[in-house]
N, C-alpha and C positions, 0 to 999 in steps of 0.2 A: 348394879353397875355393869356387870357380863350380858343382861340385857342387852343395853345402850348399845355396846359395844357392839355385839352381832347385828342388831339392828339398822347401825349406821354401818356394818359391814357389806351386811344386805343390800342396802338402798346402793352401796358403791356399785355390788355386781350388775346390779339393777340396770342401772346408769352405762354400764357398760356393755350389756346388751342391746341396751338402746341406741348409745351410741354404734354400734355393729350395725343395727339394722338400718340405721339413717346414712350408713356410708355404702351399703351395701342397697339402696335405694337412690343413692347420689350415683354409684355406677349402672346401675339400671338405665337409671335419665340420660347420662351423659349418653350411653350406648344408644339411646332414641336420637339424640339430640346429632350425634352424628350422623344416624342414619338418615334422619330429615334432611342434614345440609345435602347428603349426597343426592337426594331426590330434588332437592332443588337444584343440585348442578346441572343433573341429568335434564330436568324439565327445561332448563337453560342451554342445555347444549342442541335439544330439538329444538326450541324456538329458533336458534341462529341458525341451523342446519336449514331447515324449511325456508328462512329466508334468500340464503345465498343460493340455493336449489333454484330456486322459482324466479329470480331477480335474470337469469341468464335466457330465461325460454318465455316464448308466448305460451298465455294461459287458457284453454276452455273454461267456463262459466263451472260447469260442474265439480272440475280440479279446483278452483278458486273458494268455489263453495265448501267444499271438504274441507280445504286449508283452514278456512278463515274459520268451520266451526272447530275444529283442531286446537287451532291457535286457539281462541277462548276456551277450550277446555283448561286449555295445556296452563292458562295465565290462570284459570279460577282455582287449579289444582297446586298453583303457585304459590296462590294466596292463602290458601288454605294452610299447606305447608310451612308460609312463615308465621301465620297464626299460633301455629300448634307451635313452632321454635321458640316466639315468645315467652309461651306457657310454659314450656319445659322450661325455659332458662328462670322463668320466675320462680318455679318452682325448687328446682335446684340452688336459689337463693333461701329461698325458705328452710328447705333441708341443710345448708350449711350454718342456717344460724340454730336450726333444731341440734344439731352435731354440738356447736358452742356451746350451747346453755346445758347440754346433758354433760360437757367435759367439764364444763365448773360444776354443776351440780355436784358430780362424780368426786372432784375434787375436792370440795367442800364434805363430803360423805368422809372421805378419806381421812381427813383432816381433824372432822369431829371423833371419828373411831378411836385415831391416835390419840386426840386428848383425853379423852375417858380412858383410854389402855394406861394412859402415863398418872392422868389419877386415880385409877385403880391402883396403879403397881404402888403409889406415893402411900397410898391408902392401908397395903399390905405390908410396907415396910415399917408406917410407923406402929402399926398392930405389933409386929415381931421385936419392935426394939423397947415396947413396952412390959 
């Protein structure tokens, strides 16, 4: 029975380092996941800078040519950036359902321990009243 018991005591710590590292992975992501938006602000604020720049002056062929490959850089590096956001964000759904199921686990761990502790103790009392 003192088996059981450390063993579902076990599996709770278990669970609980698990869960640590999935929250501590969930702060990771987020910390990317911010710093993606800002690259996309940023990528956002050159694109409208370039424009309102350029919309006031006549353009040479060559300065157009710059812009315009720019500009494509700037929208493919966009896109890329909200690729990767997706990812992260699905991700970071993933990981909070990993967190869930390791806190019932956990609980569940918890749960069993104490019933075997409670039928162990039932176990030792009726022993001594014998």
């Amino acid at each position: 029975m003192k088996k059981k018991i450390k063993r579902f005591q076990r599996l709770a710590t278990i669970r609980k380092k698990d869960i640590s590292k999935e929250i501590n992975n969930s702060n990771l992501l987020q910390n990317e996941i911010l710093k993606n938006d800002n690259l996309i602000d940023q990528i956002n604020t050159i694109i409208e800078s370039s424009k309102f720049t350029s919309s006031n002056k006549i353009i040479n062929a060559g300065y157009f040519k710059n812009n315009s490959q720019l500009l494509t850089t700037l929208q493919n590096q966009k896109h890329i950036a909200s690729n990767r956001n997706k990812y992260l964000l699905a991700e970071k759904e993933t990981i909070k359902k990993k967190i869930i199921i390791n806190n019932l686990k956990k609980i569940k761990a918890e749960e069993k321990s104490l019933e075997y502790k409670k039928s162990y103790i039932s176990e030792l009392e009726k022993k001594n009243h014998q």
